[in-house]
C-alpha atoms as a printed R data frame, in Angstrom:
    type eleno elety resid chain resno       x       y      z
1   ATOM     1    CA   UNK     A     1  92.993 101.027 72.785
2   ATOM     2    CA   UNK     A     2  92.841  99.981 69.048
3   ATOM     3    CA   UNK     A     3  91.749  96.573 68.559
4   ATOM     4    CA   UNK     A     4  91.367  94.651 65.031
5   ATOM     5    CA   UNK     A     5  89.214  91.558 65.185
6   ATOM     6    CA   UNK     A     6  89.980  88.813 62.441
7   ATOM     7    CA   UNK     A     7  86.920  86.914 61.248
8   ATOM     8    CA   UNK     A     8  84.644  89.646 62.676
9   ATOM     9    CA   UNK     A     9  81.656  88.111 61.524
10  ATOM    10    CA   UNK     A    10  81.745  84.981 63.403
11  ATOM    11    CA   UNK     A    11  81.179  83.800 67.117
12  ATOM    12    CA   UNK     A    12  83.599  85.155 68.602
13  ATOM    13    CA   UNK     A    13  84.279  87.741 66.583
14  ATOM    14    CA   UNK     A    14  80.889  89.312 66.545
15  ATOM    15    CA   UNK     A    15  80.765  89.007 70.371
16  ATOM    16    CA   UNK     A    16  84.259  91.234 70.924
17  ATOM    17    CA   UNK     A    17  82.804  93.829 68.612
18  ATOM    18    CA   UNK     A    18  79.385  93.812 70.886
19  ATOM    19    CA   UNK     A    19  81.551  94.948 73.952
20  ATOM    20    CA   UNK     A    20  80.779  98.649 73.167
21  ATOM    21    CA   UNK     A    21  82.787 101.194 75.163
22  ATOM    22    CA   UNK     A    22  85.309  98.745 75.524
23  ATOM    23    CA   UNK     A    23  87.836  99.589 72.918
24  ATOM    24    CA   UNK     A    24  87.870 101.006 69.436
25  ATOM    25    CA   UNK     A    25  87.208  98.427 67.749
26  ATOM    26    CA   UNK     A    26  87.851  97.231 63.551
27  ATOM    27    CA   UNK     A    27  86.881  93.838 62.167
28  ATOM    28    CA   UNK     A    28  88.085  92.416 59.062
29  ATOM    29    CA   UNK     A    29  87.462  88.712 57.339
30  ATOM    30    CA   UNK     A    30  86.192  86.913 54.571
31  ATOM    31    CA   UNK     A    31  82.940  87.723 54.182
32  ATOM    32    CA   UNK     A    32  81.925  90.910 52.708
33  ATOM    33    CA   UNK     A    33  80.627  92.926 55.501
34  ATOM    34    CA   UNK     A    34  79.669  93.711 58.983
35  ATOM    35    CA   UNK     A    35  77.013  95.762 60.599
36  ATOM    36    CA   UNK     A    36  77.780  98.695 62.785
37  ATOM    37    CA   UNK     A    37  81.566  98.687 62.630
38  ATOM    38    CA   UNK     A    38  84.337  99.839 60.858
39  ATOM    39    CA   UNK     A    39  85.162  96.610 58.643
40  ATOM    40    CA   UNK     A    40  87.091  95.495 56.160
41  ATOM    41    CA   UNK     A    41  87.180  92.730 53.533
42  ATOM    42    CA   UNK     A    42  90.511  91.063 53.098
43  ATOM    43    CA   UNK     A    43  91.812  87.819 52.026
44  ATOM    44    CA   UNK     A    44  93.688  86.871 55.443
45  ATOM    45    CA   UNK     A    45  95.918  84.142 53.753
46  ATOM    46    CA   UNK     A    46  96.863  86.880 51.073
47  ATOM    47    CA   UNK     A    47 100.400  87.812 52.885
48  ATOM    48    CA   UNK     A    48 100.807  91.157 51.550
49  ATOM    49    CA   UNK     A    49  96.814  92.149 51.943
50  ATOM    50    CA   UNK     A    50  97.441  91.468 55.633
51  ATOM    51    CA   UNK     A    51 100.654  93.264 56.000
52  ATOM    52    CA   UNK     A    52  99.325  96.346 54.442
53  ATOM    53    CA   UNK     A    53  95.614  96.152 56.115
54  ATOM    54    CA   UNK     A    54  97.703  96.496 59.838
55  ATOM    55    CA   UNK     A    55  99.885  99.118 58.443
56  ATOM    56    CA   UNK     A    56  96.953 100.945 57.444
57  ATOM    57    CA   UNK     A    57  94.800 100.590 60.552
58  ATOM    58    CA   UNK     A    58  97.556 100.610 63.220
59  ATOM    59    CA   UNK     A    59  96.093  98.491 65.657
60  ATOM    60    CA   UNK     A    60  97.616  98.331 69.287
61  ATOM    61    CA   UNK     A    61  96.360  94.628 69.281
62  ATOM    62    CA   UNK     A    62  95.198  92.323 66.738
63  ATOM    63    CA   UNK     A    63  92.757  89.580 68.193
64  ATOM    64    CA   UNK     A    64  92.708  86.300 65.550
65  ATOM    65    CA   UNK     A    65  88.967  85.006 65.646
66  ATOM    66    CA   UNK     A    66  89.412  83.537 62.153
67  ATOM    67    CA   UNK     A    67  89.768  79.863 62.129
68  ATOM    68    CA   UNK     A    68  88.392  76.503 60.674
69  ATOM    69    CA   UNK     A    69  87.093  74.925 63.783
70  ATOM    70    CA   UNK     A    70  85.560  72.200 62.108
71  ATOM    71    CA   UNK     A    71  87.726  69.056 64.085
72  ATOM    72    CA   UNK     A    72  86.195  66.582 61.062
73  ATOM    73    CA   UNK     A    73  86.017  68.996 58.631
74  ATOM    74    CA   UNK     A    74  90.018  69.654 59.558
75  ATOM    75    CA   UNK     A    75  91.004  66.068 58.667
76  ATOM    76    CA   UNK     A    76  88.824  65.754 55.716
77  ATOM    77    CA   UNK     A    77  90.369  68.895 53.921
78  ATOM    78    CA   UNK     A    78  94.078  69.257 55.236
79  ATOM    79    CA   UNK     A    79  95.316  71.967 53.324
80  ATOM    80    CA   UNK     A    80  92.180  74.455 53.770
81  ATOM    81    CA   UNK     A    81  92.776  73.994 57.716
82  ATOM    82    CA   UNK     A    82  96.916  74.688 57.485
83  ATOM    83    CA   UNK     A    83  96.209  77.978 55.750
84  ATOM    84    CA   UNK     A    84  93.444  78.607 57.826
85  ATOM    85    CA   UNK     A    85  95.063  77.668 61.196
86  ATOM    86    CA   UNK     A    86  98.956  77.972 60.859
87  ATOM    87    CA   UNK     A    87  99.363  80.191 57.342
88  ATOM    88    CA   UNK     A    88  97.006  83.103 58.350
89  ATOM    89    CA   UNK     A    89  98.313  83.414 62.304
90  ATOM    90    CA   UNK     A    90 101.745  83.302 60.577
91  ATOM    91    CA   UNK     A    91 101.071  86.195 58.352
92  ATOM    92    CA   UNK     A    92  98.997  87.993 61.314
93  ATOM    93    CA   UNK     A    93 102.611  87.708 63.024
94  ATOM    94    CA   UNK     A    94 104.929  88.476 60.660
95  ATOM    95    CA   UNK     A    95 102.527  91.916 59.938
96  ATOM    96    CA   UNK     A    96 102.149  92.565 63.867
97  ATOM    97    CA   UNK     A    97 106.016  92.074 64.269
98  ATOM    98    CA   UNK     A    98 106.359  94.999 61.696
99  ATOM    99    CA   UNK     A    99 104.263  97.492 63.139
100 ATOM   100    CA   UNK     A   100 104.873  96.521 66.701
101 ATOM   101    CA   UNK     A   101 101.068  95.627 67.543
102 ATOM   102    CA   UNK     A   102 100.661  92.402 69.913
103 ATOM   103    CA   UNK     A   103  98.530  89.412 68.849
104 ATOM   104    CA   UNK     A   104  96.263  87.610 70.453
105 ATOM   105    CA   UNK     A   105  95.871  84.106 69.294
106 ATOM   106    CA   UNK     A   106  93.012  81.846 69.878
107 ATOM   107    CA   UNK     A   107  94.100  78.031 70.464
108 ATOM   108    CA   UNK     A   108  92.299  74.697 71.924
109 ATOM   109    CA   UNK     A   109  92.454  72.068 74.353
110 ATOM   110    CA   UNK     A   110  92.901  69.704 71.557
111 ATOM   111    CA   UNK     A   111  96.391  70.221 71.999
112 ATOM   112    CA   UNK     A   112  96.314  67.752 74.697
113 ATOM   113    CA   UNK     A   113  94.900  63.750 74.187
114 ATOM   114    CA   UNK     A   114  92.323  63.640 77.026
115 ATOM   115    CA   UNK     A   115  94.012  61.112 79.557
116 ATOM   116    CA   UNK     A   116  94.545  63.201 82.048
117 ATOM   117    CA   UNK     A   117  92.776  67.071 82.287
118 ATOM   118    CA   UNK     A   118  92.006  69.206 83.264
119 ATOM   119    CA   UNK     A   119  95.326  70.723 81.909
120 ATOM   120    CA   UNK     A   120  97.156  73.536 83.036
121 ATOM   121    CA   UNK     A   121  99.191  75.569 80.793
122 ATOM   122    CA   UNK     A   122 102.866  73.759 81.977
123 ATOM   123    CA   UNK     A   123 101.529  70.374 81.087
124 ATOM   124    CA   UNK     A   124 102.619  67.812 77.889
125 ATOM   125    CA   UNK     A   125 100.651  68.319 75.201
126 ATOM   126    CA   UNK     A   126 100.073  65.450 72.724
127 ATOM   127    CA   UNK     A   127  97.366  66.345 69.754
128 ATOM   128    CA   UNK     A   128  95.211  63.400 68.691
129 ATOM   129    CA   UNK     A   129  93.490  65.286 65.388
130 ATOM   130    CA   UNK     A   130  94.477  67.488 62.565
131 ATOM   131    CA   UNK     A   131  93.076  69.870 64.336
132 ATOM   132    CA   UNK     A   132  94.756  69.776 67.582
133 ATOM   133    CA   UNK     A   133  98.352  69.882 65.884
134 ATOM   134    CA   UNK     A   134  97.821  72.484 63.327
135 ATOM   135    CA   UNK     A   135  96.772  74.795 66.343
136 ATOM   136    CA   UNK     A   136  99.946  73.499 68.386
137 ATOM   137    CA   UNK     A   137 101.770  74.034 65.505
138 ATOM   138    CA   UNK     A   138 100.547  77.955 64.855
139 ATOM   139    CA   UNK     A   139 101.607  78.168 68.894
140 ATOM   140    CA   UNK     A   140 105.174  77.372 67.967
141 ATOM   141    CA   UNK     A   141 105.217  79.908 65.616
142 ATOM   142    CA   UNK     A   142 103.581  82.687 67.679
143 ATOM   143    CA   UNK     A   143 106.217  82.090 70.666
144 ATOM   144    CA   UNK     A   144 109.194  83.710 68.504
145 ATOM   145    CA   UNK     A   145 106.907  87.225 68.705
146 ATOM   146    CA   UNK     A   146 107.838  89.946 71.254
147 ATOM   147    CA   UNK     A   147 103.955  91.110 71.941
148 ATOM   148    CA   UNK     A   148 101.819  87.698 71.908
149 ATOM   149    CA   UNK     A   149  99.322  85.854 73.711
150 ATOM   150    CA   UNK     A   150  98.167  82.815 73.000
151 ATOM   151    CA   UNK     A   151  94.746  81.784 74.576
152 ATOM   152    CA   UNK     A   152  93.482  78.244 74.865
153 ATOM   153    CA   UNK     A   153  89.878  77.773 75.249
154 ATOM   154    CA   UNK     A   154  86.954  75.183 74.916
155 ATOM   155    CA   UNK     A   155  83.583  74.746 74.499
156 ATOM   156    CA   UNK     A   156  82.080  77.816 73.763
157 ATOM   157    CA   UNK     A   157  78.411  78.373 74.120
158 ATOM   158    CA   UNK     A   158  76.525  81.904 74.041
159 ATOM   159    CA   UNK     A   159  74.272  83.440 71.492
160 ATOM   160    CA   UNK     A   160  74.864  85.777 68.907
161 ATOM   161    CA   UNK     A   161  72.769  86.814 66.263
162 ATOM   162    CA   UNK     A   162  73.099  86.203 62.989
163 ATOM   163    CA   UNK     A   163  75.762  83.279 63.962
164 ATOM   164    CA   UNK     A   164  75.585  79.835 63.210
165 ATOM   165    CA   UNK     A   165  74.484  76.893 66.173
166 ATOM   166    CA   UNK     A   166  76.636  75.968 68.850
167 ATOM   167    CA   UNK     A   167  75.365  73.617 71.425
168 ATOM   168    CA   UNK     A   168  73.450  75.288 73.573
169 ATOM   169    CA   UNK     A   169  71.071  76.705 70.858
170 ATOM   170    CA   UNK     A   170  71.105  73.405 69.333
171 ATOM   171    CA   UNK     A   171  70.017  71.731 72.380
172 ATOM   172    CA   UNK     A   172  67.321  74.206 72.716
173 ATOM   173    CA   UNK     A   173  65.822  74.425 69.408
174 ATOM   174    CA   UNK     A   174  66.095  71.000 68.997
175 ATOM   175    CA   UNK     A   175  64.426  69.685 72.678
176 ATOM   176    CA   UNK     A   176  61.829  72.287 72.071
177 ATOM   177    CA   UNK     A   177  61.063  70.090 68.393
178 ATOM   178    CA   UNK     A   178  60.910  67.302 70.494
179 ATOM   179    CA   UNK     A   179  64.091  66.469 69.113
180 ATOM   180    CA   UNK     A   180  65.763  63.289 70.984
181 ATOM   181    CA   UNK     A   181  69.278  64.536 71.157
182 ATOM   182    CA   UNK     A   182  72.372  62.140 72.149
183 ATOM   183    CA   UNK     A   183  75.013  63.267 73.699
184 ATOM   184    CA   UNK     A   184  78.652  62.130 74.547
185 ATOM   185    CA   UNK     A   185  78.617  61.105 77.922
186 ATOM   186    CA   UNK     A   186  82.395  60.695 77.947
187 ATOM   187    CA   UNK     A   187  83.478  63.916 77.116
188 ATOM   188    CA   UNK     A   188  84.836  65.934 80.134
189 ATOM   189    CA   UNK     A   189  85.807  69.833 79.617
190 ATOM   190    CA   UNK     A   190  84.606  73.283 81.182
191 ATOM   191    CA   UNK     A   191  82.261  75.097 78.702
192 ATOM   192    CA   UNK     A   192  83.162  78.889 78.693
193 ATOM   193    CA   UNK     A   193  80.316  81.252 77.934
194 ATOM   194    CA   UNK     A   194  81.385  83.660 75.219
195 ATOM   195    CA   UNK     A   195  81.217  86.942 76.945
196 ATOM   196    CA   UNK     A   196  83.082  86.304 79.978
197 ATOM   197    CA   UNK     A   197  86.045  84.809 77.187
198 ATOM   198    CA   UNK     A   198  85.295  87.988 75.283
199 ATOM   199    CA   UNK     A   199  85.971  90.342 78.111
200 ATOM   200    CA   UNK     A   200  88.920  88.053 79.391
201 ATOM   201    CA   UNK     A   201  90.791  88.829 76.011
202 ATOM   202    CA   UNK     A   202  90.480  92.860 76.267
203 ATOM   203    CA   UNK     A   203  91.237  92.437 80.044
204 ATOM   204    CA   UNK     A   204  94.878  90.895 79.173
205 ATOM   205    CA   UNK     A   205  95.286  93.515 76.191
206 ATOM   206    CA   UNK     A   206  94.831  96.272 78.201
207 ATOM   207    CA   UNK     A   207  97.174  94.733 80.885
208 ATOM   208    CA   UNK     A   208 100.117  94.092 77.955
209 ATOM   209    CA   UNK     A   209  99.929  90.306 79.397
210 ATOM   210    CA   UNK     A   210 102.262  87.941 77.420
211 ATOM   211    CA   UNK     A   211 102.533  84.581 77.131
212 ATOM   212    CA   UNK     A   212 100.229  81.630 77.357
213 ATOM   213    CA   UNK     A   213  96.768  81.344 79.524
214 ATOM   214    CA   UNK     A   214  94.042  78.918 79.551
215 ATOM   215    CA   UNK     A   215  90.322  80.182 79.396
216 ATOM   216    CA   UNK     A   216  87.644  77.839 80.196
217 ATOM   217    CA   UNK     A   217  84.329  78.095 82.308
218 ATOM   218    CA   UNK     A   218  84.304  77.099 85.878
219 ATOM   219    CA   UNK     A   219  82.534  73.965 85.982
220 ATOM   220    CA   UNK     A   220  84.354  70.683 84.820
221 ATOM   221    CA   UNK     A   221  81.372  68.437 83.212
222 ATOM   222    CA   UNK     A   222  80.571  66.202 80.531
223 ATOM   223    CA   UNK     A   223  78.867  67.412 77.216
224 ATOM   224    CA   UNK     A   224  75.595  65.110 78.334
225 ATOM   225    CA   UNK     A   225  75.413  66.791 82.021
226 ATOM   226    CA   UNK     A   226  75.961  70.487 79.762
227 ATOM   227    CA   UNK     A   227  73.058  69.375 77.789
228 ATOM   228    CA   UNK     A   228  70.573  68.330 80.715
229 ATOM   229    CA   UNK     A   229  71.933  71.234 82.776
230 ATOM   230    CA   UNK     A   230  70.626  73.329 80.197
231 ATOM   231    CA   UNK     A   231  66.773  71.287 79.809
232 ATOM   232    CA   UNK     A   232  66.989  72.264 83.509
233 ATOM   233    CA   UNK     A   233  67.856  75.544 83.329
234 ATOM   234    CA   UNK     A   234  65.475  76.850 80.953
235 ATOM   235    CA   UNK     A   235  62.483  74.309 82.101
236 ATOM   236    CA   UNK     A   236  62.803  71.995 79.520
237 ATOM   237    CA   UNK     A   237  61.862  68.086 79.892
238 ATOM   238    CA   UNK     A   238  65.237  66.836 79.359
239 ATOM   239    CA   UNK     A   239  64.132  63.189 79.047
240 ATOM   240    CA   UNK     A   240  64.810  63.569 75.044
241 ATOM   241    CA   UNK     A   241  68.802  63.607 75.774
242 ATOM   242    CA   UNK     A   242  70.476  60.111 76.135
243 ATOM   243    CA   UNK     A   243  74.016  59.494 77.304
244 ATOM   244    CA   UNK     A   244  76.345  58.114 74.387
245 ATOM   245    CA   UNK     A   245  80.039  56.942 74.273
246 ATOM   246    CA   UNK     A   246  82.338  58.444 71.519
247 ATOM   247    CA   UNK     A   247  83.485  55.183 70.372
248 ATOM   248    CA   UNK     A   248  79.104  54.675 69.401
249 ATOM   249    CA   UNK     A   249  79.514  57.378 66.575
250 ATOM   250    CA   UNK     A   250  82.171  56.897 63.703
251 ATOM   251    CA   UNK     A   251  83.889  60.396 63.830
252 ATOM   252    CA   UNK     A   252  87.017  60.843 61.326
253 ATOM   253    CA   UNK     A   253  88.999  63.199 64.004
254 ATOM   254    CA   UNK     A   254  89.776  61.584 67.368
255 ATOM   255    CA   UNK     A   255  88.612  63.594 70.393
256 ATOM   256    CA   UNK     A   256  90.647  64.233 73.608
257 ATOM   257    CA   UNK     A   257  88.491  62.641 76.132
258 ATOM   258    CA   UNK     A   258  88.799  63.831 79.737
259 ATOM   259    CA   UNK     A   259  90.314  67.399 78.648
260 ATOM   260    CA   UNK     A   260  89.302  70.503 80.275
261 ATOM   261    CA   UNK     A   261  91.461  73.772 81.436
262 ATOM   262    CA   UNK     A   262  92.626  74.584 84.497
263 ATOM   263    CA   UNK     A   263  92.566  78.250 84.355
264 ATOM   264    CA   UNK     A   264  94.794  79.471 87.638
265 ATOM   265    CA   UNK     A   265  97.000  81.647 86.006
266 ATOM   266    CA   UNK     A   266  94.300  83.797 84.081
267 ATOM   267    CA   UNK     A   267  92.340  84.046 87.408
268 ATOM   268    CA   UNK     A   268  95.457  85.309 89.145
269 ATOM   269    CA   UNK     A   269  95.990  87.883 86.399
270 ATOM   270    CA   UNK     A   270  92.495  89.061 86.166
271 ATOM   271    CA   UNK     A   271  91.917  88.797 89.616
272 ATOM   272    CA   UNK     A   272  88.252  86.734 89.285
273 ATOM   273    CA   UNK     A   273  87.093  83.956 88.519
274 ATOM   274    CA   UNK     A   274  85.576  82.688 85.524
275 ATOM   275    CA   UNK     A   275  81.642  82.665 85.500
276 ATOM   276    CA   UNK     A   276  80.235  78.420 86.530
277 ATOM   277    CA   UNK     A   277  78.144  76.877 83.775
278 ATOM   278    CA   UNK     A   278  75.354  78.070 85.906
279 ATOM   279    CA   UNK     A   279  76.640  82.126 86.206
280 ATOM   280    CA   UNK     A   280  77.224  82.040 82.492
281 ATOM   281    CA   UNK     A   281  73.217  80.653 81.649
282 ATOM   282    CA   UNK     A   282  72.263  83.671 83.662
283 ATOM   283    CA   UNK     A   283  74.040  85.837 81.948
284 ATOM   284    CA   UNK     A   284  72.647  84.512 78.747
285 ATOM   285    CA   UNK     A   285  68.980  84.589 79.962
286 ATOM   286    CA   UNK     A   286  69.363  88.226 80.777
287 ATOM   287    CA   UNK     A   287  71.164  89.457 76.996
288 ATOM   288    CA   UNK     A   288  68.119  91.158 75.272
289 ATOM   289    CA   UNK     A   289  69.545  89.612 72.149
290 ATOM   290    CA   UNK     A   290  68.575  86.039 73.381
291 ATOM   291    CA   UNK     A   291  65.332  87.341 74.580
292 ATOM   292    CA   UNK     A   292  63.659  88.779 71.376
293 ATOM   293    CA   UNK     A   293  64.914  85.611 69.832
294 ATOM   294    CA   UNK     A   294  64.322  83.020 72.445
295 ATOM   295    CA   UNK     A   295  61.267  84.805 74.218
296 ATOM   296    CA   UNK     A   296  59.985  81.267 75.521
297 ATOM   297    CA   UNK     A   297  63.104  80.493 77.048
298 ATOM   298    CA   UNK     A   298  63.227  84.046 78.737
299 ATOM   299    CA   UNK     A   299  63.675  83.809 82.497
């Protein structure tokens, strides 16, 4: 199985090209290149580039890492986050649909406002940001292919090298500064450790699973019990982190509240569960990659 990872050289993307043995795996994106792959450089919102980069490569499934994430830095900049978010999945599609690979498209709880999760994949959705109804917006899209999934997921945490923070290393590199850290309190969701997402994905390609699934860790929590679950974890004094509402911090996108996926139907298709908060900082403790960089945290 051929897979081509957009935006190779992020989170995600870096951790589906670490699943050696896997799948033959490609990785194209922005940035110029990346290590110990076959990779490409390619302007993703450059229509034609795309078409002819899939043509070339002949992927049996094209996996879209490449997105602007950034909730704030989606309603401060508009246009950068349509063509990143709707304009690039649309040209990922209309490229797939002509050489018959599927595509696997990564979306967000923020498709749904927070009043009632956690969500399963039947239920209303109702964006609050930017954000939230660009990616909604790229789903519509997506749902006219004939080989698509569309993944919703949350609150990724892991480690990868050469990969910006997320909020597990920030809570560790910052409580081990001494750091006080606060934390929204309010904020319910299931944080999904990279990996077991990661393997999830190539699970449903190999399967030829259509459709829509939610991915999301096991444990429903809020970001401050995440953050002290982690002090815990790894034997840190977590008397630095202090519970915070949103509504204390003057944020320009509006966040869905009590969110969180209920992830039934990808359990049923994989047959397992997802890996608990708890399974998932295991995991993480044992990755030699977080040990040579985190040797004080090693368990």
């Amino acid at each position: 199985m051929r897979i081509l990872v957009t935006g190779a050289t992020g989170f995600l993307g870096r951790t589906l090209l670490s699943l050696a043995g896997e799948a033959e795996w490609m990785g194209c994106g922005r940035r110029p290149t990346a290590e110990g792959i076959p990779y490409r450089q390619v302007d993703l919102a450059d229509r034609k580039a795309v078409a002819a980069l899939v043509a070339e490569l002949a992927p049996d499934w094209v996996i879209n890492a490449a997105a602007m994430t950034d909730v704030d830095g989606c309603e401060k900049d508009a246009q950068a986050a349509r063509q990143a978010n709707v304009d690039i999945p649309e040209n990922l599609a209309a490229a797939c649909d002509t050489t018959g690979a599927g595509l696997v498209h990564i979306s967000t709880d923020y498709v749904f406002d927070g009043k009632r999760g956690p969500y399963g994949e039947g239920d209303a959705v109702n964006p609050l940001s930017c954000y939230g109804q660009l990616k909604l917006e790229s789903e519509g899209i997506l749902k006219k292919m004939e080989r698509v999934l569309v993944v919703r997921t949350l609150w990724l945490y892991g480690y990868v090298p050469q990969v910006g923070s997320n909020f597990l290393t920030w809570v560790l590199n910052s409580l081990s500064s001494d750091q006080p850290l606060r934390v929204f309190a309010d904020q319910w969701g299931n944080p999904t450790y990279i990996r077991d997402l990661a393997r999830a994905l190539v699970a449903l390609c190999r399967q030829e699973a259509r459709g829509l699934f939610h991915a999301g860790g096991a444990t429903f929590m809020t970001r401050w019990e995440m953050a002290r679950e982690i002090a815990h974890f790894f034997g840190i004094d977590g008397a630095l982190i202090e519970p915070v509402p949103t509504c204390a911090v003057a944020l320009p996108a509006e966040r869905p509240l009590r969110s969180g996926l209920r992830t039934d139907a990808l359990e049923a298709a994989l047959g397992r569960q997802p890996l608990s908060f708890v399974e998932g900082l295991q995991h993480l403790a044992a990755d030699p990659h977080f040990r040579r960089d985190f040797p004080q945290f090693a368990h």
